[in-house]
C-alpha positions as CSV (number, residue, x, y, z in Angstrom):
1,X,17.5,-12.6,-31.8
2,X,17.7,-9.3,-30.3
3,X,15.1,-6.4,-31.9
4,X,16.6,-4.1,-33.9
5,X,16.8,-0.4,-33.8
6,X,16.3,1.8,-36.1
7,X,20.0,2.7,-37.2
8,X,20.8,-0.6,-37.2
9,X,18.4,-1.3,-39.8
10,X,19.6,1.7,-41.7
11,X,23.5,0.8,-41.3
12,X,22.6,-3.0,-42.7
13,X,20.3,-1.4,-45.7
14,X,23.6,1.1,-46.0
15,X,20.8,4.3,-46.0
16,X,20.5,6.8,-43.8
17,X,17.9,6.8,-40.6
18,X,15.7,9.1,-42.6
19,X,15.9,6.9,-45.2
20,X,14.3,4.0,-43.5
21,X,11.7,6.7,-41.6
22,X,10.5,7.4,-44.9
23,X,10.2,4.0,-46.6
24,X,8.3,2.6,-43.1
25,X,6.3,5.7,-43.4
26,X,5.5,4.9,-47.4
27,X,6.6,8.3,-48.0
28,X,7.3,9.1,-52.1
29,X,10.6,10.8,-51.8
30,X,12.5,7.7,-51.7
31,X,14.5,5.8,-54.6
32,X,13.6,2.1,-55.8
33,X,16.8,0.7,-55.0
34,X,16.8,2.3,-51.5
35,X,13.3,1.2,-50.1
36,X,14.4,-2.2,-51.6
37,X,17.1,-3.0,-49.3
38,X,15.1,-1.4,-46.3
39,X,12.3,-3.3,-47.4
40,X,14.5,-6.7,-47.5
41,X,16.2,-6.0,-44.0
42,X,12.6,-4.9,-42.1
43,X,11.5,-8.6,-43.7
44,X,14.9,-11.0,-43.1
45,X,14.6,-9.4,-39.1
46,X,11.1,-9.2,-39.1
47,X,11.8,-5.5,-38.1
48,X,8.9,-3.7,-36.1
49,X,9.4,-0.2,-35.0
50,X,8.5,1.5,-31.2
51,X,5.7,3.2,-31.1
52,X,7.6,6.2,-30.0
53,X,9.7,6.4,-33.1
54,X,6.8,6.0,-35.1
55,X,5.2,9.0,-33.0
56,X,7.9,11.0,-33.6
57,X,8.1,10.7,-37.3
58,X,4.4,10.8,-37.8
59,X,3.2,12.8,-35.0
60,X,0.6,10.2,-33.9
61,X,1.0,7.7,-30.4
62,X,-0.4,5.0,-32.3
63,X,-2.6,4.0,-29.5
64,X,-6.2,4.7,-29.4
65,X,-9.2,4.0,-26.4
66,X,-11.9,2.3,-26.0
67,X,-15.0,4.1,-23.8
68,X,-17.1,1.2,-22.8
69,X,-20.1,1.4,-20.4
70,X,-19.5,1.8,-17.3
71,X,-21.6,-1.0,-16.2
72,X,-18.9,-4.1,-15.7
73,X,-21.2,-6.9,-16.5
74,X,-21.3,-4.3,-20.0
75,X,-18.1,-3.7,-20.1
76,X,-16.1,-6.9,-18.5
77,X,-18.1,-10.1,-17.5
78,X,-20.4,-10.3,-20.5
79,X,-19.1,-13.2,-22.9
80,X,-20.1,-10.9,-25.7
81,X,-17.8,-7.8,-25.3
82,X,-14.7,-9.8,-24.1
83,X,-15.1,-11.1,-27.4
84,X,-15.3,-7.7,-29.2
85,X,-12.4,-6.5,-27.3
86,X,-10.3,-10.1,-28.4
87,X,-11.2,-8.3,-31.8
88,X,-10.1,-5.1,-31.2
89,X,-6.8,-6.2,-29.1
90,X,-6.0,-8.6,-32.1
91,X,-6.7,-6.2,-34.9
92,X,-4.6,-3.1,-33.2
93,X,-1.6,-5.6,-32.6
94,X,-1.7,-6.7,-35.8
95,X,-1.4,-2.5,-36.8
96,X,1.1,-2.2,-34.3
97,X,-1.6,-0.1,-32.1
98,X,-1.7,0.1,-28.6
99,X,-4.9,0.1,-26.5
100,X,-6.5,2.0,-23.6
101,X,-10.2,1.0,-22.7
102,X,-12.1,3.8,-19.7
103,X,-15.4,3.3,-18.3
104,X,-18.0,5.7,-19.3
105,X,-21.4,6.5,-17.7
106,X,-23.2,10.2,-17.5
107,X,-22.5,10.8,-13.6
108,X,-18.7,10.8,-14.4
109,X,-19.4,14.0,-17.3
110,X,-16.7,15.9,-15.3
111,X,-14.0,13.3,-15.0
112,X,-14.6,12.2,-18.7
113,X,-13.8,15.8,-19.6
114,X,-10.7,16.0,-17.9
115,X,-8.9,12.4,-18.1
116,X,-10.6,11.2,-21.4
117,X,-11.5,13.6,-23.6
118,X,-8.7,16.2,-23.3
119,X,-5.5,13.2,-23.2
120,X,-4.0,14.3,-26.3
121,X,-2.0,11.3,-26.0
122,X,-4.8,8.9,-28.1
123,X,-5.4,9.2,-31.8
124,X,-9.1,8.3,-31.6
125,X,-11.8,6.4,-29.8
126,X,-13.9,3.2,-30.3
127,X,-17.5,3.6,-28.6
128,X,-19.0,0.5,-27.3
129,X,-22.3,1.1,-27.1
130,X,-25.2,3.9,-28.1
131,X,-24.9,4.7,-24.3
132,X,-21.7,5.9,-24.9
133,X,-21.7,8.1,-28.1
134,X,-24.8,9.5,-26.2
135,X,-22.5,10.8,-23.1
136,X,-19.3,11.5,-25.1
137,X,-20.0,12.2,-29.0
138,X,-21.3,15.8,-28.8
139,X,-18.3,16.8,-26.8
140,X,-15.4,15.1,-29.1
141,X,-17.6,16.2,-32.6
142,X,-15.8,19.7,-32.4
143,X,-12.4,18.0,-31.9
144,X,-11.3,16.5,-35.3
145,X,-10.5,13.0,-33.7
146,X,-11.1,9.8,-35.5
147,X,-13.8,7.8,-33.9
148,X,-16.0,4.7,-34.6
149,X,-19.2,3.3,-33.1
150,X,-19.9,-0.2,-32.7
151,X,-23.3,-0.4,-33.2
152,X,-25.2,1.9,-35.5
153,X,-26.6,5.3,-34.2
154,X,-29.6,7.2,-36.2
155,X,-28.7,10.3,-33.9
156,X,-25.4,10.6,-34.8
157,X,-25.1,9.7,-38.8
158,X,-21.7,11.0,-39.6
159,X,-20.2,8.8,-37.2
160,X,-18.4,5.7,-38.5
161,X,-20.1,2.3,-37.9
162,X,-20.1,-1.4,-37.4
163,X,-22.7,-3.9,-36.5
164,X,-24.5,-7.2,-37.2
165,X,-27.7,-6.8,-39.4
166,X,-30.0,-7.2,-36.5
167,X,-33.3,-6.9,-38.4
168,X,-31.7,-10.3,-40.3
169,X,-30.9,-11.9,-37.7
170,X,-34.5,-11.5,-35.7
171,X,-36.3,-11.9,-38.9
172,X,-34.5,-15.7,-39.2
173,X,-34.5,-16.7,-36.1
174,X,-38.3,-16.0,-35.7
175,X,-39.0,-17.1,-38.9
176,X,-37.7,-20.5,-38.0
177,X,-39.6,-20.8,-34.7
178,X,-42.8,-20.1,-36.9
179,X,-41.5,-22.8,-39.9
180,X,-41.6,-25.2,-36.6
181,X,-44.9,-24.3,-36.5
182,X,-45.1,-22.1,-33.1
183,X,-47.4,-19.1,-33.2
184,X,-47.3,-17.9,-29.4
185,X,-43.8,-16.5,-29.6
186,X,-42.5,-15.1,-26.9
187,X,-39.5,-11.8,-27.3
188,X,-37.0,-10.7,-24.8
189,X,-35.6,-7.4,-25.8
190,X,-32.8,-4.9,-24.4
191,X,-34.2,-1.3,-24.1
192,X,-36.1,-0.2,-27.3
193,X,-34.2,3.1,-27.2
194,X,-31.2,1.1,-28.0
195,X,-31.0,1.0,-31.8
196,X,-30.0,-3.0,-32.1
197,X,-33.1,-3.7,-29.9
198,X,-35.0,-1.8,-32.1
199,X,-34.0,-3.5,-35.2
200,X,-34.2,-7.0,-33.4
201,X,-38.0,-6.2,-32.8
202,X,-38.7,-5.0,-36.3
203,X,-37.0,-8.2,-37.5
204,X,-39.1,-10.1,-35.0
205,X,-42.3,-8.1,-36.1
206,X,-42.0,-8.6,-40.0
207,X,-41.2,-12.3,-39.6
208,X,-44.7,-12.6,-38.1
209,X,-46.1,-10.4,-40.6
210,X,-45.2,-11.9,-43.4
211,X,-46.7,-15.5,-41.9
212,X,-50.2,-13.4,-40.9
213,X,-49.4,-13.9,-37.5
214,X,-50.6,-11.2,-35.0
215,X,-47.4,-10.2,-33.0
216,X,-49.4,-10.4,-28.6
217,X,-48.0,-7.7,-26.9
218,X,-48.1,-9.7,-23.5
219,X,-45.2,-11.7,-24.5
220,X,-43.2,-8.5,-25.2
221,X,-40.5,-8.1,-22.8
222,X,-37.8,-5.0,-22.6
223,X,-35.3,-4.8,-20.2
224,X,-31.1,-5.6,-20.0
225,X,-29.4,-8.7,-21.1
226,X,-29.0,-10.1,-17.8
227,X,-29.3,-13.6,-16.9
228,X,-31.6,-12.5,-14.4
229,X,-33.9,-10.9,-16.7
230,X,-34.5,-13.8,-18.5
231,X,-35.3,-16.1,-15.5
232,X,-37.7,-13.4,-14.3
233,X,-39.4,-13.0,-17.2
234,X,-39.4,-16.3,-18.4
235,X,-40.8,-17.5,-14.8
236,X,-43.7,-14.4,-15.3
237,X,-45.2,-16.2,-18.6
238,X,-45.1,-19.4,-16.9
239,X,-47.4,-18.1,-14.5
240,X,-48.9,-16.1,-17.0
241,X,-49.2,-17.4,-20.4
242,X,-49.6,-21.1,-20.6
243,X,-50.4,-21.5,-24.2
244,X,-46.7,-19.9,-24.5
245,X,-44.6,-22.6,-26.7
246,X,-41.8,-20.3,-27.6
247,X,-39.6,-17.3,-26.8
248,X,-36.8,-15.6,-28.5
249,X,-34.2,-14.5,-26.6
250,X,-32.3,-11.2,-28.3
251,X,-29.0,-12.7,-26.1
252,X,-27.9,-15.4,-25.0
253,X,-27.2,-14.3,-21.4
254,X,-31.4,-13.9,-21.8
255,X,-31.7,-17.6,-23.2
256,X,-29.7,-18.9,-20.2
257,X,-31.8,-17.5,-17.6
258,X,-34.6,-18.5,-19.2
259,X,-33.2,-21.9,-19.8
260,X,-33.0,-21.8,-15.7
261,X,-36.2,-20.4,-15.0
262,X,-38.0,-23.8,-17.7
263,X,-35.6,-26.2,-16.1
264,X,-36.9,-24.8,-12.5
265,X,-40.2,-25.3,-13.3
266,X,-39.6,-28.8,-15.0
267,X,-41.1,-27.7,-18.2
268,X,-38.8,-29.8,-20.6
269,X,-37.6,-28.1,-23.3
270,X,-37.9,-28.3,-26.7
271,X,-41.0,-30.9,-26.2
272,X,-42.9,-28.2,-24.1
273,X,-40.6,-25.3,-24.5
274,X,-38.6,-24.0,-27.6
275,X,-35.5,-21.4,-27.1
276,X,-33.8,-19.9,-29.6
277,X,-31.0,-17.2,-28.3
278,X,-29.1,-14.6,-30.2
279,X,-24.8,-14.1,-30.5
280,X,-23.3,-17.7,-30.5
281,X,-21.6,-17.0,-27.7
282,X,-19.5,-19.8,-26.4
283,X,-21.6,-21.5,-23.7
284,X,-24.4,-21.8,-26.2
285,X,-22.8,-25.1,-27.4
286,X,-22.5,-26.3,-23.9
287,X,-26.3,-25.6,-22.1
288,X,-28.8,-28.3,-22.0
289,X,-30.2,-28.9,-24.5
290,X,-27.9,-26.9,-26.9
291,X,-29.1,-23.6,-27.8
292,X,-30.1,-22.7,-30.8
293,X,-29.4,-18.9,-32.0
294,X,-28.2,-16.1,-34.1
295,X,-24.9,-16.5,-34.4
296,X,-23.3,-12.7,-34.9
297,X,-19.3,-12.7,-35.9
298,X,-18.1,-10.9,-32.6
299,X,-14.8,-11.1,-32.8
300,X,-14.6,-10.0,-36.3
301,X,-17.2,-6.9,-35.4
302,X,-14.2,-6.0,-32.8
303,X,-11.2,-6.2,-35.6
304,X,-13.5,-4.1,-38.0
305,X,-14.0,-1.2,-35.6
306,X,-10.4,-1.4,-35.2
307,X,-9.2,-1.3,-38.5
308,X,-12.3,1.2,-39.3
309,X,-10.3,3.5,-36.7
310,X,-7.6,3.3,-38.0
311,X,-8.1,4.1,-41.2
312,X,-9.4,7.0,-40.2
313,X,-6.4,8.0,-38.2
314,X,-4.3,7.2,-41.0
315,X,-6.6,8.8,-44.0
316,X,-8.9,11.4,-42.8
317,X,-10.5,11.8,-45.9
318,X,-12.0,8.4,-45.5
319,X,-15.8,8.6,-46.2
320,X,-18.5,7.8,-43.6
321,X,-18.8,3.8,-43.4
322,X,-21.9,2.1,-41.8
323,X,-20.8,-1.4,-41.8
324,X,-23.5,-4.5,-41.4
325,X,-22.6,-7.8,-41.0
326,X,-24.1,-11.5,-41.4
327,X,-26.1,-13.0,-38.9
328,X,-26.4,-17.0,-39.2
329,X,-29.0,-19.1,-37.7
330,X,-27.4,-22.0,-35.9
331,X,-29.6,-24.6,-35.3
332,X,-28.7,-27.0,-32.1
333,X,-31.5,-29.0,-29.6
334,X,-33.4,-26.2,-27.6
335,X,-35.4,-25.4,-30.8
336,X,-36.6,-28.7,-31.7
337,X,-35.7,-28.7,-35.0
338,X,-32.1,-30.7,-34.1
């Protein structure tokens, strides 16, 4: 069936255009029996309207950007954030949003003013990443534009949130190496500046706390979530640290690498070796052995930042919303507990 336009809809509801502007709109000044035939033609012709005759009823372009990293294993090839933006895409869709998505980093400062910032077109901004309300927040805080972190940020407390609880999910999946009966538990971390590593470590730190286990700071490792970074540093405490019988990966990417580096080096894993990961992300299922790990709802993060946005857009007397969602442990082979 072809769409309909706009006066079409208004012809069969027998209002006039501004009629069926208003009712779409959920504006007041409209009659029962009006919005009730508008309301029964948008629903028998599954009416949608252009984002341009939205625009120019409302005043907004109902589409809004997304200001990744830079980075394009951040931004692009990482399981986790095509994931996120799946959420984001699905949610905005759904809202009849469109979406723009720039790369960000602190050596583009000039082009981010001119080709980001000040495009007047966009109605607000999700920030994927700490590293990128670090480069950008300051300079769109004086601008009254809706915008939305994903991931929660101490230094900036007025700015909308949404993340895992990353303290939880540490705190279990440590606690459950220790149940097992490890204490030599390794930790892979991201950069402690970054507030989700941070909270991962705290998690990681009270879990051995409240067993009365000293936490060895020789099998604490920061760095990135690169594959990479996991084989290295899992292949360093092999050499290293052979009294070693577990490690906690705060990513899976991490927990694949090191998965590599064990699997190198013949150490069998869970018998010598136990792995526990953290995000679920697809391949988890699928390594060998299984991992185990914190499963974080990634896609649904995405559709919250999203509809977080645009509520904003939409009521900007919204209050200030730091949302945390549940981790879950899920249990598979590499821990030895399956």
């Amino acid at each position: 069936m072809e769409k309909l336009s706009i006066d079409e809809v208004a012809k069969l509801a027998y209002v006039s255009r501004s009629v069926v502007s208003r009712v779409l709109n959920d504006h007041p000044n409209v009659s029962d029996e009006a919005r009730e035939r508008v309301l029964e033609v948008v629903e028998k012709y599954n009416y949608r309207p252009s984002s341009v005759a939205r625009g120019l009823a409302t005043n907004q372009s109902y589409e809004i950007g997304i200001l990744a990293p830079r980075r394009c294993d951040e931004a692009l090839a990482n399981g986790f954030w095509s994931l996120l933006h799946l959420g984001i895409f699905e949610e905005c869709i759904q809202q009849g949003y469109y979406v723009s998505m720039s790369p960000i980093s602190s050596d583009l400062e000039s082009d981010i003013e001119e080709y980001v910032l000040d495009n007047k077109r966009l109605d607000g901004f999700i920030l994927l990443t700490q590293e990128v309300t670090d480069v950008v927040a300051n300079k769109l805080a004086d601008r009254d534009i809706p915008l939305v972190l994903v991931g929660h940020g101490p230094a900036n407390p007025n700015l909308v949130s949404v993340d895992v609880d990353n303290f939880a999910g540490a705190y279990k999946a440590t606690n459950h190496l220790i149940e097992l009966g490890h204490r030599d538990i390794g930790i892979m971390l991201a950069d402690l500046d970054m507030q989700e590593a941070a909270d991962r470590f705290t998690g990681y730190k009270k879990a051995h706390e409240d067993a009365g286990i000293t936490v060895q700071e020789d099998i604490i490792s920061t760095g990135d979530y690169s594959q990479q970074n996991g084989y290295d540093t899992m292949m360093g405490w092999i050499n290293e640290r052979d009294d070693l019988t577990a490690v906690f990966c705060t990513g899976d990417t991490l927990a694949m690498g090191a998965l590599s580096a064990l699997n190198a080096e013949n150490i069998s894993v869970p018998d010598e070796m136990a792995v526990v990961g953290f995000d679920d992300l697809p391949f988890a299922q699928y390594t060998i052995p299984s991992l185990t790990t914190v499963k974080q709802p990634i896609t649904k993060k995405g559709k919250w930042a999203a509809n977080l946005l645009i509520n904003q857009i939409e009521d900007k007397d919204g209050q200030v919303v730091h949302e945390n969602l549940e981790p879950e442990l899920i249990v598979r082979e590499s821990c030895g507990a399956n």
